[in-house]
C-alpha positions in Angstrom: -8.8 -58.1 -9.2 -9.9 -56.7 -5.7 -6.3 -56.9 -3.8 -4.1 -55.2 -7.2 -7.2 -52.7 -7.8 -6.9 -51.8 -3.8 -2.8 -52.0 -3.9 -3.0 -49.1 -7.2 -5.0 -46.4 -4.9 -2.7 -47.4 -1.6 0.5 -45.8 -3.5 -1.7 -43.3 -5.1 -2.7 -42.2 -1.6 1.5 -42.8 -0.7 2.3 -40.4 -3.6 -0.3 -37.8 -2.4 1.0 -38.2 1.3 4.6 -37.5 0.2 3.5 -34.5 -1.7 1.7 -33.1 0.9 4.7 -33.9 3.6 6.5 -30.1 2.8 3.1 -28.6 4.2 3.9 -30.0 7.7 4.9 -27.0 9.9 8.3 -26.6 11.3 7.0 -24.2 14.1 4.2 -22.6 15.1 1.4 -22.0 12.5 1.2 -18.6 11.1 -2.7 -17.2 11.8 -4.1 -14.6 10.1 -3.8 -11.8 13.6 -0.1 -12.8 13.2 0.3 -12.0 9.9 -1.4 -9.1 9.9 0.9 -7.7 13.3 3.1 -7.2 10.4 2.0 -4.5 9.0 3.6 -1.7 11.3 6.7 -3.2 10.3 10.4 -1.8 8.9 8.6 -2.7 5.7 10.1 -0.7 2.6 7.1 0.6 1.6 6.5 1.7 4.9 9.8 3.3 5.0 9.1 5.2 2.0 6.1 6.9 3.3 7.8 8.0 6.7 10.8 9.1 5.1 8.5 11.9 3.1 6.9 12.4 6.6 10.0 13.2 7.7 10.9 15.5 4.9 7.8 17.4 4.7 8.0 17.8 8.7 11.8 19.2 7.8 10.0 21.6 5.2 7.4 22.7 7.7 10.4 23.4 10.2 12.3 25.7 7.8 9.1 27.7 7.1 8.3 28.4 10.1 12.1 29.7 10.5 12.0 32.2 7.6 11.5 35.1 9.7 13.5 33.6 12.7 15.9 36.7 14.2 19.2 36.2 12.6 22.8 36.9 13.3 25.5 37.6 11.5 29.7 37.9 12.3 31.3 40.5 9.8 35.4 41.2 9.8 37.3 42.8 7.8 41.0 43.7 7.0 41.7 46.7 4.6 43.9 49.7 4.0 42.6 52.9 2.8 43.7 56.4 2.0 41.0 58.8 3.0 40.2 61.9 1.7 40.9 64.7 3.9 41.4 68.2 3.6 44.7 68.2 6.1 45.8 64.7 4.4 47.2 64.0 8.2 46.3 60.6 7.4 47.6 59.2 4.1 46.8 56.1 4.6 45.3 54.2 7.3 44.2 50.2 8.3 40.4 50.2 8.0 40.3 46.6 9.9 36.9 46.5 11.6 34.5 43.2 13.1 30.9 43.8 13.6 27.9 41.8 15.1 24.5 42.3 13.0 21.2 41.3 14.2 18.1 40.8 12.0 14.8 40.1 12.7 11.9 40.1 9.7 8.9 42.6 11.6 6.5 42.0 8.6 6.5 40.4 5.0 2.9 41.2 4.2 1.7 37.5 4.5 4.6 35.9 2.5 6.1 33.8 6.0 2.8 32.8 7.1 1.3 31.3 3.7 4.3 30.0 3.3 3.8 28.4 6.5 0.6 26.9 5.4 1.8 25.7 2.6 4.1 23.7 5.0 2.0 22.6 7.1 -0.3 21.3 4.1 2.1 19.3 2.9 3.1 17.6 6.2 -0.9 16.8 6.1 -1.0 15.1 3.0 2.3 13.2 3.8 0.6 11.9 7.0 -2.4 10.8 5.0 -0.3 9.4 2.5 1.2 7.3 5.3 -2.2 5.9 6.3 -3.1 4.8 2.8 0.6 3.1 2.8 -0.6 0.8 6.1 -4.0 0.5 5.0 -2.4 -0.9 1.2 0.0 -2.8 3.1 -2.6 -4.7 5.9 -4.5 -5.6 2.3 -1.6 -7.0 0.5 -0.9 -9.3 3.5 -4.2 -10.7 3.7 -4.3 -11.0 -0.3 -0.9 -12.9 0.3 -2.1 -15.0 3.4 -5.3 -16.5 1.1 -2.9 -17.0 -1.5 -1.2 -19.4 0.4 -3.8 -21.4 1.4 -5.2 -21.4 -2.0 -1.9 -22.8 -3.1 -1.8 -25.5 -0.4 -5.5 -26.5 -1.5 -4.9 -26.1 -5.2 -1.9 -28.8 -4.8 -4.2 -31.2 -2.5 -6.5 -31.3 -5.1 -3.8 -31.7 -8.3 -2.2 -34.2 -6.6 -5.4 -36.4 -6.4 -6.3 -36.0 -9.7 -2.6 -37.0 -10.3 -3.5 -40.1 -8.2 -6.3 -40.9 -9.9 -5.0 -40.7 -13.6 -1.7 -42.9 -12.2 -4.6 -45.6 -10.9 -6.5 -45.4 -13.9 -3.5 -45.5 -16.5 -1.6 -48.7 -14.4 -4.6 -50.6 -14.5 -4.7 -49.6 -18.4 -1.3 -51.0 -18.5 -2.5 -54.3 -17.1 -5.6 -54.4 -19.7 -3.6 -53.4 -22.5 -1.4 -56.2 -21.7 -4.3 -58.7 -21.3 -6.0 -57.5 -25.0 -8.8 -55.4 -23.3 -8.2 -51.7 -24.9 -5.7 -50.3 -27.6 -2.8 -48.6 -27.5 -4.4 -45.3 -28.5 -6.4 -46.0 -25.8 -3.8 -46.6 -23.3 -1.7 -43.5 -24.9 -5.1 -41.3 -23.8 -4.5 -42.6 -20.4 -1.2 -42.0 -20.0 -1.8 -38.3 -21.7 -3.8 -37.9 -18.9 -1.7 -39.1 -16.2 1.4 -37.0 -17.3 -0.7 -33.6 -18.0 -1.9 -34.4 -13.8 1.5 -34.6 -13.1 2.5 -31.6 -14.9 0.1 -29.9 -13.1 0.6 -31.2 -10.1 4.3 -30.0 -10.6 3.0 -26.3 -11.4 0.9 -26.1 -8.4 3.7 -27.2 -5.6 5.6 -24.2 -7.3 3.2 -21.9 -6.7 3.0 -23.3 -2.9 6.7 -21.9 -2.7 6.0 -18.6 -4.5 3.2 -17.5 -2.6 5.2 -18.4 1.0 8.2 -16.4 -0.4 5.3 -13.7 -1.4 3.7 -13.6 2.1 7.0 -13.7 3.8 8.1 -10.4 1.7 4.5 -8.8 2.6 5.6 -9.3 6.1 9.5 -7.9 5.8 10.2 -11.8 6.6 12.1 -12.9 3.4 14.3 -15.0 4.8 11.9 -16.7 6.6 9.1 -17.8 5.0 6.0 -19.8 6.4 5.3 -23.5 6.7 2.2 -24.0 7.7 -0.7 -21.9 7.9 -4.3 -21.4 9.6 -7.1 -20.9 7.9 -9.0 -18.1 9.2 -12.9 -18.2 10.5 -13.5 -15.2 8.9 -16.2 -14.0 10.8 -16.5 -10.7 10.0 -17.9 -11.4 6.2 -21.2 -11.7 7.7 -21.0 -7.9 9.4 -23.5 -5.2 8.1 -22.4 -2.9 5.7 -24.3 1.0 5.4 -25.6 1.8 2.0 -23.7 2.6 -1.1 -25.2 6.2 -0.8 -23.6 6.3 3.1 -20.3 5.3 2.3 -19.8 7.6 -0.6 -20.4 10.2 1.6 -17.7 8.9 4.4 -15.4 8.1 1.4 -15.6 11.4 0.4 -14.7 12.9 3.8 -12.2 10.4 5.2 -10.4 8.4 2.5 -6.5 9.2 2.8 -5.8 9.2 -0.7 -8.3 11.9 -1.2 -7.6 13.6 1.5 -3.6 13.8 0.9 -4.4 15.4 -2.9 -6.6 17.7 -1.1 -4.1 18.3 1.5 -1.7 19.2 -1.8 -4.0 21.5 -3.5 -4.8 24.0 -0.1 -0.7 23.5 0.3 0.0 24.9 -3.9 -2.7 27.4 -3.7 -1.1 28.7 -0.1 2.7 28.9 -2.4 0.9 30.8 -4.9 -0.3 33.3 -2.1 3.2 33.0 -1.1 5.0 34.1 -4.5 2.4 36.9 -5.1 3.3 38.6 -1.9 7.3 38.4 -3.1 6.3 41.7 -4.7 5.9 43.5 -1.6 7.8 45.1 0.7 9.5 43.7 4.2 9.9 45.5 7.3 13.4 44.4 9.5 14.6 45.4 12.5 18.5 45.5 12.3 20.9 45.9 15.4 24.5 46.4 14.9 27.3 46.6 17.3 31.1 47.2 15.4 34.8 48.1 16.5 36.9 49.7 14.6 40.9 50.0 13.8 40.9 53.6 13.4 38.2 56.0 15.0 39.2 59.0 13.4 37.5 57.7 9.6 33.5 59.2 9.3 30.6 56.5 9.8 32.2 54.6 12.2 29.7 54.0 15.1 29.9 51.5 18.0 26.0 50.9 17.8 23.2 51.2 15.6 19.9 50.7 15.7 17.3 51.2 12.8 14.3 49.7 10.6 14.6 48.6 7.2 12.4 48.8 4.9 12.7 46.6 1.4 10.3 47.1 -1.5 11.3 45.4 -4.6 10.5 48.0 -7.4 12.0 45.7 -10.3 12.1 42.2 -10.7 12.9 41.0 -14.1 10.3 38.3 -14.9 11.3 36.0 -12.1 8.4 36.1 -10.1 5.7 36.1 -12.9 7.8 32.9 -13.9 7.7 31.6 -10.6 3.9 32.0 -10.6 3.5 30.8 -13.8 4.9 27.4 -12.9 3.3 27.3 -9.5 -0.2 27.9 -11.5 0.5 25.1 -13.7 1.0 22.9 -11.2 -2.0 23.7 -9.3 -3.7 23.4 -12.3 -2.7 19.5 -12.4 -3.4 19.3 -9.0 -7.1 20.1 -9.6 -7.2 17.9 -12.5 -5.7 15.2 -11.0 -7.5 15.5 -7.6 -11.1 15.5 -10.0 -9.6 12.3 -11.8 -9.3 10.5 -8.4 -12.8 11.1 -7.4 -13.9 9.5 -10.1 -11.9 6.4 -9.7 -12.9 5.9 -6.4 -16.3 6.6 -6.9 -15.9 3.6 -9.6 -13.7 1.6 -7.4 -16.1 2.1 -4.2 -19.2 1.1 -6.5 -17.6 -2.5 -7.9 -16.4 -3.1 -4.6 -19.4 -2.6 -2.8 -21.4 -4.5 -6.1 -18.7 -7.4 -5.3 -19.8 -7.7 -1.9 -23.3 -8.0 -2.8 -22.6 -10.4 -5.4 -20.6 -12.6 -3.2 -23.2 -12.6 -0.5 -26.4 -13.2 -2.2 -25.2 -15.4 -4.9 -21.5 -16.6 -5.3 -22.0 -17.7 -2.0 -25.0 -19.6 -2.4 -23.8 -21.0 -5.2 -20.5 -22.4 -3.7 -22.6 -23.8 -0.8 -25.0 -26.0 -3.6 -21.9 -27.0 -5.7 -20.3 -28.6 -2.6 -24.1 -30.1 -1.0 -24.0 -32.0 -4.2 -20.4 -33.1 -4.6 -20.6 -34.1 -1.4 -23.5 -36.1 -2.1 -21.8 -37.6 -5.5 -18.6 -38.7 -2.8 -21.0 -40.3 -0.5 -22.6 -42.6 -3.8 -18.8 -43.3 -4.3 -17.9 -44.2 -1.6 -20.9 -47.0 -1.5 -20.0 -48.1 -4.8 -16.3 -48.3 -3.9 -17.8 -50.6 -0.7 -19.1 -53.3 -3.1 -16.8 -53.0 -5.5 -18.8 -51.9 -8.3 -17.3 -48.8 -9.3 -13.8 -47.0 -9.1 -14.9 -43.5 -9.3 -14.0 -42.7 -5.4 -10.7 -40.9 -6.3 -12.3 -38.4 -8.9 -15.4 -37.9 -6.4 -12.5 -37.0 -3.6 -11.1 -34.9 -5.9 -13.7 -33.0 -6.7 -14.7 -32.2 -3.1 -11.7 -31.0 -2.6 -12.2 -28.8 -5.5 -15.2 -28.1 -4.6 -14.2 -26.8 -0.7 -11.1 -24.8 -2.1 -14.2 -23.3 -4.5 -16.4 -22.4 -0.9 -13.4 -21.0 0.9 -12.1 -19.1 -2.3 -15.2 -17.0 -2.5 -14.9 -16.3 1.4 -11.8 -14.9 1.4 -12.6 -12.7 -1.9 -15.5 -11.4 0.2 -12.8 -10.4 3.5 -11.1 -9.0 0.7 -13.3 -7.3 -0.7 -14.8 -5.7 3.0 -11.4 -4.8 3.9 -10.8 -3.2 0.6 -14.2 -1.3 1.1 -12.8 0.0 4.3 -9.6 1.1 3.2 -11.8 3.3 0.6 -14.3 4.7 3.0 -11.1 5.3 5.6 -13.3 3.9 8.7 -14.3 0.8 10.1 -17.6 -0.6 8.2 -19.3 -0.9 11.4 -19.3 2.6 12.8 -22.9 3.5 11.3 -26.4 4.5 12.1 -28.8 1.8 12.0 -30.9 3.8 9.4 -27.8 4.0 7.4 -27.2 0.5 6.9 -28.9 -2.4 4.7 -30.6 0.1 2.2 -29.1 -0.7 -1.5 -29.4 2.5 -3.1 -26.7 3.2 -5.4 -27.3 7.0 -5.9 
């Protein structure tokens, strides 16, 4: 029974091989650094954020013009009849083309607040366009581990697969000879196809989550073949204490900073609508020629100052107000709201990294000492012939690696996550600062 039993696991191991022949690279392999080179690029989402740039920087540019001297081209073609006491003129062309310069002198603080609501607005957009790359570098690494979570998933399906093939062709054979029942042999062959269902599942996945990293990257039509797996030496870098990164979170993140940015620009629009009510000072330059001289109020030149002083409104402006208040009432709201969630966010992140390191990891690292030692037994056993438990054993190594380097890369996860929050790298901290849990 040796040669058959030995012929089973060589096309078992065929099968596996085969399955595993797409992983093969067709170029270079894709590293992590590579991946991440991405991120600065014509990426949609990153599109998105630097088309509001743009915008707000257009915004910023038209405040600051609001008071910008101004000039004006005036013609006209009329007839009139004047009134005059010798009626030598009955009627006379009153053509004329004039050249009017304005220049705003003061507005009582309307141009600059609006300014500064401007150029608050251009502040959060540029903050908002950090937390775009800093959401984007994360996504690609979330996508990058996927894939080689996929590719390890589907080594470890597919020898399972191989195992249940082995186990239910060799039922076959003692089915056939009298040895077990055909309930038995139906359980094996259960088995086998619910492997091989699974094992279908997982080489899907191995294409989804290249077509998912090659959209992260703005590559979709050219996804990855072969990936490599990252040292990840950075996981073991020294975080500062929860209490330390609040604090930095609090001062640097760029979502927080881009709703704070929004409330200084609303409340500088609300100074802004207030001082509608008061008056404006121009300066007005005028320079005309005229048809017909002999008509009164026809001057070459004039120079004067204007002054404007709304006296009655309607309700437009407490309207105006009304709405801007409301706004930067949601604004407040909105802005305390996000504090909180990041407060939360930043104190399970920084739990999670703890976690990981002092036990998850641990953990993993036991799990695979002892699988290892289990495929080690097997493998003597499978030696003399005394046992056929060597494919299961392989199998569950494999599991048990993909189980070590999942909790590795949901650690660099989590780190990089936990310094998109605070909005600075982890390790720019005093030495008192760092290593001290306290979560206060």
């Amino acid at each position: 029974m040796a040669a058959p039993f030995t012929a089973r696991w060589a096309l078992a191991g065929l099968q596996v091989a085969c399955c595993l022949l797409p992983a093969v690279a067709q170029g270079a392999p894709l590293t992590l650094e590579r991946a991440l080179a991405a991120v600065d690029s014509n990426h949609p989402q990153l599109r998105l954020a630097e088309a509001a740039r743009d915008a707000a920087l257009a915004a910023q540019q038209l405040a600051n013009a609001r008071d910008d001297l101004r000039i004006d081209l005036t013609a006209g073609v009329n007839r009139v009849r004047p009134a005059l006491a010798d009626n030598a003129y009955p009627e006379l062309s009153d053509n004329s083309v004039a050249l009017v310069a304005r220049k705003t002198l003061y507005d009582f603080g309307r141009s600059a607040a609006a300014e500064r609501a401007a150029k608050y607005a251009l502040d959060s957009r540029q903050a908002d366009l950090i937390e775009t790359r800093e959401q984007r570098r994360l996504q690609i690494m979330r996508r990058f581990f996927d894939v080689l979570l996929a590719d390890m998933q589907a080594q470890t399906d597919d020898q399972y697969m191989a195992v249940a093939y082995v186990n239910f062709d060799n039922g076959r054979d003692r089915y056939a000879a009298g040895q077990i029942s055909s309930s038995a042999l139906a359980l094996l062959r259960h088995r086998y196809e619910t492997w091989r269902v699974k094992r279908s599942a997982s080489r899907l996945r191995r294409r989804v989550s290249r077509l998912l990293l090659a959209n992260a990257m703005n590559r979709p039509n050219n996804p990855p073949d072969a990936l490599i797996d990252p040292a990840l030496k950075g996981n073991d870098r020294p975080i500062p204490a929860y209490r330390a990164l609040r604090t930095r979170m609090a001062r640097h993140n760029p979502r927080l900073i881009s709703l704070q940015d929004r409330l200084e620009a609303a409340r500088e629009r609300l100074a802004s609508l207030r001082a509608e009510r008061g008056p404006t000072v121009d300066a007005e330059i005028t320079a005309a020629d005229y048809a017909n001289r002999p008509l009164s109020g026809r001057d070459e030149a004039r120079v004067g100052v204007v002054l404007n002083w709304p006296l009655y409104q309607g309700g437009r402006v407490d309207a105006k107000l009304a709405q801007q208040q409301a706004r930067f009432a949601a604004l407040q709201a909105r802005a305390n709201l996000l504090k909180m969630e990041l407060t939360q966010m930043l104190l399970e992140t920084y739990l999670q990294v703890k976690q990981l390191r002092d036990a998850v990891r641990q953990a993993v690292k036991q799990q695979a000492a002892y699988t290892d030692l289990a495929l080690d037994k097997a493998r003597g056993a499978y030696e003399e012939e005394l046992k056929a438990n060597l494919g299961n054993s392989m199998a569950a190594s494999s599991a048990s690696a993909m189980r070590q380097r999942k909790s590795e890369y949901q650690l660099a996860l989590a780190l990089e996550k936990l310094q998109a929050l605070v909005g600075a790298p982890l390790g720019k901290s005093s030495a008192a600062s760092v290593g001290k849990d306290t979560l206060q």
